[in-house]
C-alpha positions in Angstrom: 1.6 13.9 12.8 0.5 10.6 14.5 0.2 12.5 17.9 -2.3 15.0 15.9 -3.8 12.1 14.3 -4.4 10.1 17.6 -5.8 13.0 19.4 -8.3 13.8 16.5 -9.5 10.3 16.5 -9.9 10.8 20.4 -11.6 13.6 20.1 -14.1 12.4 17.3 -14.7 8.9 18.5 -14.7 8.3 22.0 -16.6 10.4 25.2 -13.5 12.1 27.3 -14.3 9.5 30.5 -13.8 6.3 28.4 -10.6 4.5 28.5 -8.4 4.8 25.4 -8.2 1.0 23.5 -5.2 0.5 21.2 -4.3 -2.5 19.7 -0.3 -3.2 19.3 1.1 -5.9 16.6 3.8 -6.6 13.9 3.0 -6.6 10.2 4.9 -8.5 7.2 5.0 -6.0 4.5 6.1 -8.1 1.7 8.5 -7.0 -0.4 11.2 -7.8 -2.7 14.4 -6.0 -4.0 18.3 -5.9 -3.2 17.8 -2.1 -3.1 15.5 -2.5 0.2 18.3 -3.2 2.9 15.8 -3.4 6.2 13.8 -6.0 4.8 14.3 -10.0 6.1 12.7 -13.5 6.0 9.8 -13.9 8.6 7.1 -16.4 9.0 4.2 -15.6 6.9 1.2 -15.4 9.3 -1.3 -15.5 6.2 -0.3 -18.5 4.4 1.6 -20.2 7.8 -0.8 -23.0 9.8 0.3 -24.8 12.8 1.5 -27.6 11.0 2.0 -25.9 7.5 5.6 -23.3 7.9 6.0 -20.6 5.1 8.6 -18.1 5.1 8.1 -14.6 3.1 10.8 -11.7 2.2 9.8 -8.2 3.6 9.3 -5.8 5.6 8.1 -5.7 9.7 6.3 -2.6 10.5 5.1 -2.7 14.5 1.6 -0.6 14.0 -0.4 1.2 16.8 -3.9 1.8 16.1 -7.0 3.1 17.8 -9.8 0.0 18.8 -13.0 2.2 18.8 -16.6 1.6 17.5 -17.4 3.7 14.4 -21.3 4.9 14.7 -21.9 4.5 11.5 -21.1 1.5 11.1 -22.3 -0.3 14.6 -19.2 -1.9 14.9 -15.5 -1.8 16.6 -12.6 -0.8 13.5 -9.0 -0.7 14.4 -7.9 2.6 13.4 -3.8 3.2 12.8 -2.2 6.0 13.6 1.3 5.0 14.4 3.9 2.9 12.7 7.5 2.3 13.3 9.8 0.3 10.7 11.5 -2.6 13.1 14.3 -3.3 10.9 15.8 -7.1 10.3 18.8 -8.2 12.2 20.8 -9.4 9.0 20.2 -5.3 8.2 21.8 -5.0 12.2 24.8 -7.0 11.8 25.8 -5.5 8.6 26.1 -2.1 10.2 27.5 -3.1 13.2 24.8 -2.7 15.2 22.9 -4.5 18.1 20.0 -6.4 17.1 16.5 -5.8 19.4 13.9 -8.4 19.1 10.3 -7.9 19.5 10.6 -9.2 23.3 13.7 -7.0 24.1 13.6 -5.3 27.6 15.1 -1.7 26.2 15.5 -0.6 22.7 12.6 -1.5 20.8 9.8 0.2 19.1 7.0 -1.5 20.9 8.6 0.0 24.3 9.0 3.5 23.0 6.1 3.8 21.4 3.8 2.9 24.0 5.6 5.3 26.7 5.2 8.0 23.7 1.2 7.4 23.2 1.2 8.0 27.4 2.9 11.2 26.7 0.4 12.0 24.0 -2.4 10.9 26.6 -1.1 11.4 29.5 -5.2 12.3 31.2 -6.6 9.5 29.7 -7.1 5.9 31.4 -4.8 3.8 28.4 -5.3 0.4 27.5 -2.8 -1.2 25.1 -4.1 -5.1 23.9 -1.2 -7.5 22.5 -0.7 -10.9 21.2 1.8 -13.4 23.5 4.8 -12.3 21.9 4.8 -9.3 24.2 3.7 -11.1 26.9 6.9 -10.2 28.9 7.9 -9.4 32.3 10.2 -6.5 30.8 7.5 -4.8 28.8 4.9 -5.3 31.4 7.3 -3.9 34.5 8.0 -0.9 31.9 4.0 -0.1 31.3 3.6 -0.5 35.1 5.7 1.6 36.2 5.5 4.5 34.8 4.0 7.7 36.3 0.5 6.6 34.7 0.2 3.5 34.2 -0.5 1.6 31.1 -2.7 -1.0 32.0 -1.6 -4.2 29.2 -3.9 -7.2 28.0 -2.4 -10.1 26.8 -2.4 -14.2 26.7 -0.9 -15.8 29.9 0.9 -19.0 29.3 -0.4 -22.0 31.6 2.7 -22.9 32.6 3.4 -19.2 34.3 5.6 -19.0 37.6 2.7 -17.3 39.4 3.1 -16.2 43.9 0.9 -14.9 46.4 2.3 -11.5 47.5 5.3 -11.0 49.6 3.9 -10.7 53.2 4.1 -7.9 55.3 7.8 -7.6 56.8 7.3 -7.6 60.6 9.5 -4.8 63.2 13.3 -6.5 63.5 13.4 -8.7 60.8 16.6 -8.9 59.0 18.0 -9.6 55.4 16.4 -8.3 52.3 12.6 -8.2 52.1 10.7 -11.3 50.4 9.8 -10.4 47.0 7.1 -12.9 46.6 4.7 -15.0 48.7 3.8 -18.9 48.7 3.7 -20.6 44.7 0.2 -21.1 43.4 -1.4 -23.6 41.2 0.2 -23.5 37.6 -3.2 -22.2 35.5 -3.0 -26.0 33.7 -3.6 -27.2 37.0 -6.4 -24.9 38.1 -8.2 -26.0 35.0 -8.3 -29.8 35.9 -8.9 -29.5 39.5 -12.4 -29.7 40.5 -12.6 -26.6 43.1 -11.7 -24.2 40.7 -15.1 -22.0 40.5 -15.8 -21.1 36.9 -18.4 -18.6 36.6 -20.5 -18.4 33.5 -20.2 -14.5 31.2 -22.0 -13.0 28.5 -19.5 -11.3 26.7 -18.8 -9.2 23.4 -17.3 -12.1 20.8 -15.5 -12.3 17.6 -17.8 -11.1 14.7 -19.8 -8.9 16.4 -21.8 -11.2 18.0 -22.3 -12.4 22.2 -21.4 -15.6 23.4 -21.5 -17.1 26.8 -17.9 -18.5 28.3 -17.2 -19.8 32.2 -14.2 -17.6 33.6 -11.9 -17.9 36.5 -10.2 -15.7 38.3 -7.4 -14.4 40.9 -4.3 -11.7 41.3 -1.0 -12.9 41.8 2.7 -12.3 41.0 4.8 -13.3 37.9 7.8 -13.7 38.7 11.2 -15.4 37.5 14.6 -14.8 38.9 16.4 -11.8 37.8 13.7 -10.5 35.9 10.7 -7.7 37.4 8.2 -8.4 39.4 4.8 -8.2 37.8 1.7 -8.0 39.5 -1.3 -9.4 37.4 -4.9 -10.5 37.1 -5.5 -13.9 35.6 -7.9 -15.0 34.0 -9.0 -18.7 32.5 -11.8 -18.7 29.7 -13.8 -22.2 29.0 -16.3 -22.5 26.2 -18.8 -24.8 27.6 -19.6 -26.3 23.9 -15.7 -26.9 23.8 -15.7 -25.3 20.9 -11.9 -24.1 21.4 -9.4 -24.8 24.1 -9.2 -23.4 27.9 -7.0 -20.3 27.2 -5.8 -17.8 29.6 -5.7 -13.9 30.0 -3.0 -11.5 32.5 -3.7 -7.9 32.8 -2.0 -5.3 34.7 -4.8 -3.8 36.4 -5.7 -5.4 39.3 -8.8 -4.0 40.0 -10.3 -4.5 36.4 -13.1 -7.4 36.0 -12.8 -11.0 33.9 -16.0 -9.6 31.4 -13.9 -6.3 30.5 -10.8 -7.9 30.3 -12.1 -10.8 27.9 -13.8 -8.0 25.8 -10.7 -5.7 25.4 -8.1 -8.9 24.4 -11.5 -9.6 22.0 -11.1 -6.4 20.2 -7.2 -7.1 19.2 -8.9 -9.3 16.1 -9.6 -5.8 14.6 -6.4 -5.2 13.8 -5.8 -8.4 11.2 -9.1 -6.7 9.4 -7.3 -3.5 8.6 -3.8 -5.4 7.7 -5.9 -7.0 4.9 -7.9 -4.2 4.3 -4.7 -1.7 4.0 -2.9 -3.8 1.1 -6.2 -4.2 -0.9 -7.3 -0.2 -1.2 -4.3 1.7 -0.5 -1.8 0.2 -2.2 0.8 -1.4 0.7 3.4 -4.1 -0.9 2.7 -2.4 -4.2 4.7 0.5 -3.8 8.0 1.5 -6.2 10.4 3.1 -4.3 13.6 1.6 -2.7 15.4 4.2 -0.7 15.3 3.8 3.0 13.5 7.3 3.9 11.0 6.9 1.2 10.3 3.6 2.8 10.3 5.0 6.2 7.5 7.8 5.2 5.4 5.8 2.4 4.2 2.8 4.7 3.2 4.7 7.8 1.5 7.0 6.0 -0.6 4.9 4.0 -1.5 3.3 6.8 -2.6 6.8 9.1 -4.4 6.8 5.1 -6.8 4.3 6.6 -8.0 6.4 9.5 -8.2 9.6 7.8 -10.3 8.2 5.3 -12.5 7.2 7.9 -12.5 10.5 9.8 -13.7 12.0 6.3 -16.5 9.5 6.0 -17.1 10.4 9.5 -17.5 14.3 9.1 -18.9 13.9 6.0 -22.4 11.4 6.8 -23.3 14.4 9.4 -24.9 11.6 11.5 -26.7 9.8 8.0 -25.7 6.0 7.6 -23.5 5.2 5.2 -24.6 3.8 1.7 -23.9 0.1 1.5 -23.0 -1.3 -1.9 -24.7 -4.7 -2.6 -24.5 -7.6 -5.3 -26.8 -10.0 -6.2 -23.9 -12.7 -5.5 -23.2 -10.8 -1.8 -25.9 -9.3 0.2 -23.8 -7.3 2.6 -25.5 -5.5 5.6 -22.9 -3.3 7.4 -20.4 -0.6 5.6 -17.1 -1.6 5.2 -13.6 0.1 4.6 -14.4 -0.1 0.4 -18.0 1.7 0.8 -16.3 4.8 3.4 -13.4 4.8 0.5 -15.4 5.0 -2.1 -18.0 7.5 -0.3 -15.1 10.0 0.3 -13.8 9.4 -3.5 -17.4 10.2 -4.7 -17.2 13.4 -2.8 -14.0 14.9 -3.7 -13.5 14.1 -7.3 -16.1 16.8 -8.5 -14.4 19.4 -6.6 -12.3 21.8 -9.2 -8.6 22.1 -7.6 -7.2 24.1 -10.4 -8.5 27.6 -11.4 -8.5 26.5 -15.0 -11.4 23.7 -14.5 -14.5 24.5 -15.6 -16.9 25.1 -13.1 -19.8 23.4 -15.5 -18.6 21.0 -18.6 -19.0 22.6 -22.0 -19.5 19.4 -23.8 -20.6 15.5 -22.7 -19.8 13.2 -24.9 -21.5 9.8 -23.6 -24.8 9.4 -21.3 -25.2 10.8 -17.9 -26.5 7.7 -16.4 -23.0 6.0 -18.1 -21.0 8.3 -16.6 -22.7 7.7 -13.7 -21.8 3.9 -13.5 -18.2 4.4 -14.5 -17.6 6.7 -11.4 -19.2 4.4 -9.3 -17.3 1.8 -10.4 -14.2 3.8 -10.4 -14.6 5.0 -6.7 -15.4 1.6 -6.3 -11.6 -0.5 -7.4 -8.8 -0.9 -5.2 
């Protein structure tokens, strides 16, 4: 189902030469109950600051989902369509088994499920965007190497072991052949020293808007003993208002340019939209069931909810806009999740599913224009 779901999305949302976006993260479904034995105490993201720690009982879910713009609504959405249940490790030990953390080299669902999405794709240039916690050589090397390559984009920590390439071994030269090349300048260094060249970008931002940003940039090798060898572009991002801190970028493609790479690791912010917006109009952390495979099918499936509610909406407008709703305490200007919900509710609820409906009502007992409201505002709730 998510390989048919994915595909459809493809199919309906980008051209067949542009590169496939998806967006990879972990979710805290919370939830409460002895019955519920895969669940575990996390760090709430939500209600957690920098200085401020709050833990939260529940459920982490590692979600896949589609970063496309939706023409309808002139904007990117981050559309799910794959999500795998990463149990805790209390729920590990208890059975006797090994526990796999979200950075693990082998055994986790981040791994798998990005070499199953290039089996799904395998045509199709693939682009998976991820926070720091998968910034690791083992899940990079993995995504590398494979017979098409994933090309990942993620945050690069400053203080990275990063080498030139090994150079090229010369006729007669014994031992083993050099695996890297002379150290470079940690990225906190390049920052501070005068002779790095910044250039200044105009770039897609966060909220839909431009903004212009000074980047640097090179290729080199991240490597660390006993672990792969990773070959990577970097690049540093300055806000020239110093509006946030110098941050840096790796991705695996070589050849691909700072203002691309900066827009793809942009997109990633999608996905927190559609974590929020899931919970509050599908019904996530509300559900009543218990048992472990009702759990296992519930969740993802409410999620994949999310984009076929959106493929209706999509199919449905035939090209039109969508209708916005507006208040007079909150003039909104582009369609969101609640107005394509609410647009596919208002289109399936007069449809007759049993034979013994009426195809006309023989009796009304309140105003038209009432009734009316009450649908609206029915279609309308969470």
């Amino acid at each position: 189902m998510s390989c048919l779901l994915l595909r459809l999305l493809v199919a309906t949302f980008l051209p067949a030469d542009a590169p496939v976006v998806v967006g990879l993260d972990d979710h805290i479904e919370r939830r409460r109950g002895e019955r519920i034995a895969a669940k575990g105490i996390y760090r709430d993201a939500v209600r957690s600051s920098k200085s401020f720690f709050v833990k939260t009982s529940g459920l982490r879910w590692v979600s896949m989902m589609l970063l496309t713009k939706i023409p309808w609504v002139e904007r990117v959405w981050a559309l799910p369509f794959l999500t795998v249940l990463a149990p805790s490790e209390h729920y590990h030990q208890e059975r006797g088994m090994p526990h796999k953390k979200l950075t693990a080299p082998r055994g986790h669902p981040a791994r798998q499920m990005i070499r199953q999405v290039r089996r799904w794709l395998p045509g199709r240039t693939l682009v998976v965007v991820v926070d720091s916690s998968y910034a690791v050589l083992e899940l990079l090397a993995t995504c590398v190497g494979l017979r098409h390559p994933v090309t990942v984009v993620t945050r690069l920590r400053l203080d990275a072991a990063l080498y030139d390439s090994a150079p090229t071994r010369k006729p007669g030269m014994k031992g083993a052949p050099r695996k890297k090349g002379a150290r470079q300048p940690n990225l906190a260094h390049r920052i501070s020293d005068p002779t790095t060249r910044w250039q200044a970008i105009t770039v897609q931002w966060y909220a839909n808007t431009q903004r212009t940003v000074e980047v640097a940039t090179g290729t080199a090798i991240w490597y660390h003993p006993g672990l792969p060898i990773v070959p990577l572009r970097w690049v540093l991002i300055r806000d020239p208002l110093s509006k946030f801190a110098t941050q840096a970028l790796l991705c695996t493609d070589l050849m691909a340019t700072p203002p691309q790479i900066v827009e793809w690791f942009v997109l990633r912010w999608q996905m927190e939209v559609s974590f929020e917006e899931t919970p509050a109009h599908l019904g996530i952390e509300t559900q009543r069931q218990w048992s472990a495979l009702a759990i296992l099918r519930t969740t993802p499936a409410l999620f994949g909810l999310f984009s076929l509610v959106t493929l209706f909406a999509h199919h449905l407008l035939h090209g039109q806009p969508l209708p916005v709703r507006k208040a007079a305490w909150y003039q909104k200007t582009q369609p969101t999740f609640s107005d394509a919900l609410a647009f596919v509710r208002l289109t399936l609820w007069p449809v007759s599913i049993s034979y013994l409906s009426l195809p006309t009502p023989d009796m009304q007992l309140i105003p038209t224009a009432l009734f009316r409201r009450l649908i609206d505002t029915l279609a309308f709730s969470p």
